[in-house]
GUPA-727706 format. One line per field, with one value per residue (C-alpha): residue in three letters; y negated, z negated, x negated. Coordinates in Angstrom, 2 decimals. Example, Ala and Ser with C-alpha at 12.3 -4.5 7.8 and 13.67 -1.06 7.14 Angstrom:
BEGIN
residuo: ALA; SER
yy: 4.50; 1.06
zz: -7.80; -7.14
xx: -12.30; -13.67
***
This chain:
BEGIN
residuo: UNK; UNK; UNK; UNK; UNK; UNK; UNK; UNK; UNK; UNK; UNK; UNK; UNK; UNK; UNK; UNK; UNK; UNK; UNK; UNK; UNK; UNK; UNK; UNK; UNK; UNK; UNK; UNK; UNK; UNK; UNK; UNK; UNK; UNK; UNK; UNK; UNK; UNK; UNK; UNK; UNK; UNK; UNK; UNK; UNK; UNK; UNK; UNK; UNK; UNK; UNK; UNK; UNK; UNK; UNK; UNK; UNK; UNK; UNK; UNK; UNK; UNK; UNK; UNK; UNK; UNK; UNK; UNK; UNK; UNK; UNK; UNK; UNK; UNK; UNK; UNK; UNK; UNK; UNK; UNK; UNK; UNK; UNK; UNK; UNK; UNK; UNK; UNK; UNK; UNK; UNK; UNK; UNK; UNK; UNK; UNK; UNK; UNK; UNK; UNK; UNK; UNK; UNK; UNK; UNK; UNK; UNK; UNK; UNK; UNK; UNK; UNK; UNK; UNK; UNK; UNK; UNK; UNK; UNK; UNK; UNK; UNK; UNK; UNK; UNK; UNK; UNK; UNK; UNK; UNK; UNK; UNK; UNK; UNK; UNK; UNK; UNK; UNK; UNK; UNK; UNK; UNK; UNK; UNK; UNK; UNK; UNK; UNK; UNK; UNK; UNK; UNK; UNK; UNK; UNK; UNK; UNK; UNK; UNK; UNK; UNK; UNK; UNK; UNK; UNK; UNK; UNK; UNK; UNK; UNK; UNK; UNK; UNK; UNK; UNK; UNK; UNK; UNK; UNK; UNK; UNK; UNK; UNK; UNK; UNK; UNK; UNK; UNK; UNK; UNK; UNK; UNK; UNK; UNK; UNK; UNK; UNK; UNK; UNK; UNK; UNK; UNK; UNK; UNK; UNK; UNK; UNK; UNK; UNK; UNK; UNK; UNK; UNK; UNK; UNK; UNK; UNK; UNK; UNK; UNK; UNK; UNK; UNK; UNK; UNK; UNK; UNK; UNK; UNK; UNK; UNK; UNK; UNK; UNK; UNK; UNK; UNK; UNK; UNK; UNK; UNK; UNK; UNK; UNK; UNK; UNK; UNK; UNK; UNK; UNK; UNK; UNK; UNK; UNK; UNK; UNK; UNK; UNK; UNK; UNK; UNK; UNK; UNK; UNK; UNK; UNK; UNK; UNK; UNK; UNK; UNK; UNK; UNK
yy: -144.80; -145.77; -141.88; -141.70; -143.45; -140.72; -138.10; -139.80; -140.06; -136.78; -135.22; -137.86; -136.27; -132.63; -133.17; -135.43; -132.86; -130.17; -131.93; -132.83; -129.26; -128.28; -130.26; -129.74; -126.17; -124.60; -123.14; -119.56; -119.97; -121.71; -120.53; -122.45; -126.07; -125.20; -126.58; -129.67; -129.32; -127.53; -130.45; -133.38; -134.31; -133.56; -130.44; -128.98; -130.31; -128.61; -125.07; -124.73; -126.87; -128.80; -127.88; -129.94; -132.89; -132.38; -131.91; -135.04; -137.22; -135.74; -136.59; -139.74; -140.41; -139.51; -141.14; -143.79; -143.22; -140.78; -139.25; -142.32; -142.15; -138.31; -136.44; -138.35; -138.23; -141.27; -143.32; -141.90; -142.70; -146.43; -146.37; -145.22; -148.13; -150.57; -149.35; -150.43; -153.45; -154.72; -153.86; -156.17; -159.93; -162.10; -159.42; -159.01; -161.51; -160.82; -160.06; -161.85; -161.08; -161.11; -160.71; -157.30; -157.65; -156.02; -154.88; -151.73; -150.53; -151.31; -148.62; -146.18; -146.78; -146.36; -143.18; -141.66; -142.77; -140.89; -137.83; -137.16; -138.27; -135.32; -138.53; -136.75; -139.58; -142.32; -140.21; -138.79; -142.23; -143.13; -140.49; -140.12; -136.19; -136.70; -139.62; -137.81; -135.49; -137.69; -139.11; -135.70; -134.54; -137.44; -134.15; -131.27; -131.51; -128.08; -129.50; -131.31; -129.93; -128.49; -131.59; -134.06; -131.14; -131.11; -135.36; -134.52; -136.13; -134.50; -134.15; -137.92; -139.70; -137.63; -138.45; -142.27; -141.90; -140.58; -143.28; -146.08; -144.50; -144.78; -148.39; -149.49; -148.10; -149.18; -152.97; -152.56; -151.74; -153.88; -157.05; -155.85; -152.94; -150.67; -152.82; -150.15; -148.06; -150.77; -152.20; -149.40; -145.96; -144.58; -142.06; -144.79; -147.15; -143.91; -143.12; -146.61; -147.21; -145.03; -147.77; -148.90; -145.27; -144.03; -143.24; -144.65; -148.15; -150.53; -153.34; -156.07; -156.98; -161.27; -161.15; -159.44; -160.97; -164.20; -164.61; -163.59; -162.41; -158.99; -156.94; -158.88; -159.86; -155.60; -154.56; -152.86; -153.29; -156.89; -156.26; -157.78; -161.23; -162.40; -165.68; -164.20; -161.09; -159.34; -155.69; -155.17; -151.05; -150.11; -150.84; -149.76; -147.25; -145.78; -146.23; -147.24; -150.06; -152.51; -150.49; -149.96; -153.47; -155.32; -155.70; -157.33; -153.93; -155.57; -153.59; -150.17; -147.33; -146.72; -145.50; -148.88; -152.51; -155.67; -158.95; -161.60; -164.19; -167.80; -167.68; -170.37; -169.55; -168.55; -168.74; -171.69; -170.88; -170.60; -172.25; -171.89; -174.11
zz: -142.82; -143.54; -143.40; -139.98; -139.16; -140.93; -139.15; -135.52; -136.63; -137.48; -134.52; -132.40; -133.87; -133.06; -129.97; -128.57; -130.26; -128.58; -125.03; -125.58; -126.61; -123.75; -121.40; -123.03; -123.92; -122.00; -122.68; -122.16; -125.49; -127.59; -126.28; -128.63; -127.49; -123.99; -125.87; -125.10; -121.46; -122.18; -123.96; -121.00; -118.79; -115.34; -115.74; -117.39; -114.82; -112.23; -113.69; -115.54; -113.18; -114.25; -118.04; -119.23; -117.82; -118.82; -122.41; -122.27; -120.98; -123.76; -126.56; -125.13; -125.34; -129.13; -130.35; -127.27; -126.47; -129.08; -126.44; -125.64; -129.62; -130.12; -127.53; -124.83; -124.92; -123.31; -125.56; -128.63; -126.83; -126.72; -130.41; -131.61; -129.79; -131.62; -134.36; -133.56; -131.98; -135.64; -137.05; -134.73; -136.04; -133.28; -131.19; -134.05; -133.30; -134.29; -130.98; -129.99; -128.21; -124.36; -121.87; -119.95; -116.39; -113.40; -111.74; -114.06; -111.78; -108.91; -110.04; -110.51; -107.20; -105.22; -108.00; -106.69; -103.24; -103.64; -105.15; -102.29; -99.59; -101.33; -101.57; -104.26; -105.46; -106.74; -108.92; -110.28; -110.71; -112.71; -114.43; -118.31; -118.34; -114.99; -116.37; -119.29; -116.99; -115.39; -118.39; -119.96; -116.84; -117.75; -120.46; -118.98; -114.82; -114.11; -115.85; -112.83; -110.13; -107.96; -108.21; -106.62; -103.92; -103.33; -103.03; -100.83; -102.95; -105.10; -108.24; -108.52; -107.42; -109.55; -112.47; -111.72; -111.46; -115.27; -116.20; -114.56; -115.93; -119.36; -119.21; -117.86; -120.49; -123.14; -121.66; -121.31; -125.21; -126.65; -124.74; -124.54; -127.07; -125.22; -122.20; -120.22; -121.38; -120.98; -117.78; -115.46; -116.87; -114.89; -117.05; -119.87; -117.67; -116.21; -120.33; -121.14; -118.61; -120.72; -123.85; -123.02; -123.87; -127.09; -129.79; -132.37; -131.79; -133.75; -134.97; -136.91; -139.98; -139.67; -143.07; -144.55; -141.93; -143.66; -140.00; -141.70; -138.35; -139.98; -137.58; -134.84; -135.11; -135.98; -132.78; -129.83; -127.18; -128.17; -127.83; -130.72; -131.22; -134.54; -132.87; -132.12; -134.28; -130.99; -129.88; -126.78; -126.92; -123.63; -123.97; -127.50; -128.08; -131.75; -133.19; -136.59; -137.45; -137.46; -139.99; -142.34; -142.39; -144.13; -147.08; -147.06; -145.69; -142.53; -139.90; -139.30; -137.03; -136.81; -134.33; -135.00; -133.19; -135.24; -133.64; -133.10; -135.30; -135.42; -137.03; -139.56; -140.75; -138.52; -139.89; -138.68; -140.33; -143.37; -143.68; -143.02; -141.48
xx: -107.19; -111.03; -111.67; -110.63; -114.32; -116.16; -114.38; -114.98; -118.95; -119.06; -117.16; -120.20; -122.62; -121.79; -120.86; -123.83; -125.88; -124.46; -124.76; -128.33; -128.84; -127.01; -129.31; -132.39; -132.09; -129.87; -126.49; -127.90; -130.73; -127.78; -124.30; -122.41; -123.74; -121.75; -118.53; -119.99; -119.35; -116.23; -115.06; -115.24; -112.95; -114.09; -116.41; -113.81; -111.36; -113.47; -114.17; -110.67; -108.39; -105.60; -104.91; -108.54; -106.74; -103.53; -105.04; -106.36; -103.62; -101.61; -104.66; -105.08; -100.72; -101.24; -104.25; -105.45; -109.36; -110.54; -112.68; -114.54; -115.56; -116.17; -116.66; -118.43; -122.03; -122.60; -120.44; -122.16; -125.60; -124.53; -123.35; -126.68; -128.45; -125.52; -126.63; -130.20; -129.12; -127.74; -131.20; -133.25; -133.33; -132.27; -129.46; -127.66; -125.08; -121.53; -118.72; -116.19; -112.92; -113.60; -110.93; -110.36; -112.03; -109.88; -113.29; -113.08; -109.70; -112.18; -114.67; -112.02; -110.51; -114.01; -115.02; -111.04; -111.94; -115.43; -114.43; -111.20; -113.94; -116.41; -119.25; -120.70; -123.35; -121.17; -119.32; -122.71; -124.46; -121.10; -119.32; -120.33; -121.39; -123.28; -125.27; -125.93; -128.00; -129.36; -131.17; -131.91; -133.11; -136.35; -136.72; -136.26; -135.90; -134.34; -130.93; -130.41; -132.56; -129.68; -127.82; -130.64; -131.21; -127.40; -128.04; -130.91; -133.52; -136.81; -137.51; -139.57; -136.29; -134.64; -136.66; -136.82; -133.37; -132.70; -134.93; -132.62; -130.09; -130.80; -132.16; -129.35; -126.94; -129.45; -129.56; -125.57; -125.41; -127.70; -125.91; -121.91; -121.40; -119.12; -119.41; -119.77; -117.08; -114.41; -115.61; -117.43; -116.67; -113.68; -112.71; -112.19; -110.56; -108.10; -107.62; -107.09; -104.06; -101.65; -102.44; -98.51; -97.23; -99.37; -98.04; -100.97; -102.00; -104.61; -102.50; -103.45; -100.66; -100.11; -99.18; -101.41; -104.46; -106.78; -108.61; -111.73; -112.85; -114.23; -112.70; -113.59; -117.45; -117.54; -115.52; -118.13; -115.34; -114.87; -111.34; -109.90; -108.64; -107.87; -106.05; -102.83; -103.20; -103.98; -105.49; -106.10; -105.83; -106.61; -109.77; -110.16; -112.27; -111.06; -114.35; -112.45; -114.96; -112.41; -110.21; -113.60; -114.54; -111.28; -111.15; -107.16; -105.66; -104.71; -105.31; -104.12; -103.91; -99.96; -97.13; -95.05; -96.03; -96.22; -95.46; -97.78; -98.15; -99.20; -102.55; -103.17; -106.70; -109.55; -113.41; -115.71; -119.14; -118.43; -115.38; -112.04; -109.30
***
């Protein structure tokens, strides 16, 4: 099971590679970084039709959010400024469980809305792939050229743009992990709605679980809870780091639910009670 983190890093790294690549290059100098826009949801959605969604749906009815964790550039962007984040004394402050806020089914409503009503600059201020022009267009501005002349701006909005972009992403990281992923992205929040009918889940064994809070202070989506034993999986991103970090063997990536359980230990500083 702790392998299953190596393999999503890996998969992370080739694919944000590839989409930066993609961006910064183009697809016509390196042909083989244009899996990276064959890989996401709604490009693919748009050039293929139906069968990059359906693919997808059925992924995500498997495994949960894999997609969040490997193949989404902007979710890998926000990992690699975690990872910073927990190398700068004073932000690196464990998480703690926070409760799922409804305003992410908002988003997705008004991105729906948007998209149906052809308003073309929400979705592209919001959608992962889009923003992920947006911030290599800072780079190289052609990548994104026709889009801010389809928005009706120039190139210096456009620019600015890719700047706010990424600031606000970085800010996002740096103060909620995945925050933006489990409360504003609307293709997470569409992927995480099926979490009732997948077939993995991360579950958290009560009688195997000390309430160390490992797998908690680790989690980016801050959507464990060690009181109560509880996961909340549609907002799970499959990152794994919860799964690396015990060391009792109690938490696991499986097709079978465990109850909750009464907790009896939970860590207070360094003690326990």
């Amino acid at each position: 099971m702790k392998g299953l983190r190596l393999i999503r890093i890996v998969l992370a790294v080739l694919f944000f590679t590839a989409s930066v690549v993609y961006f910064a290059v183009g697809h016509k100098a390196f042909p083989a970084a244009g899996v990276a826009e064959r890989a996401q949801i709604i490009p693919s959605a748009i050039a293929v039709g139906m069968g990059a969604i359906l693919f997808w749906i059925i992924i995500s009815l498997l495994l949960g959010r894999v997609y969040c964790s490997t193949v989404c550039p902007v979710g890998t962007f926000q990992d690699i400024l975690i990872s910073l984040r927990r190398r700068i004394p004073g932000l690196n402050r464990p998480y703690r469980y926070r409760h799922a806020r409804q305003t992410r089914y908002h988003v997705l409503a008004v991105y729906v809305v948007c998209l149906i009503a052809g308003v073309t600059a929400v979705p592209y201020w919001i959608e992962p792939w889009n923003i992920m022009r947006n911030i290599c267009s800072v780079f190289n501005p052609t990548v994104a050229e026709a889009t801010w002349l389809n928005l009706g701006v120039g190139m210096a909005v456009g620019i600015g743009s890719g700047i706010v972009s990424a600031l606000l992403i970085g800010v996002c990281a740096f103060f909620t992990g995945r925050g933006f992923c489990t409360d504003i992205c609307p293709v997470g929040t569409a992927l995480g709605s099926l979490h009732n009918l997948t077939l993995f889940h991360i579950e958290i064994d009560p009688d195997k679980c000390v309430g160390c809070m490992k797998c908690e202070e680790v989690c980016r989506s801050q959507c464990v809870k060690v009181v109560g034993r509880y996961v909340d999986n549609s907002r799970c991103v499959r990152c794994f780091d919860c799964l690396a970090v015990c060391k009792d063997d109690a938490i696991h990536f499986q097709m079978n639910r465990n109850r909750r359980g009464t907790p009896l230990l939970r860590k207070v500083g360094k003690q326990q009670v």
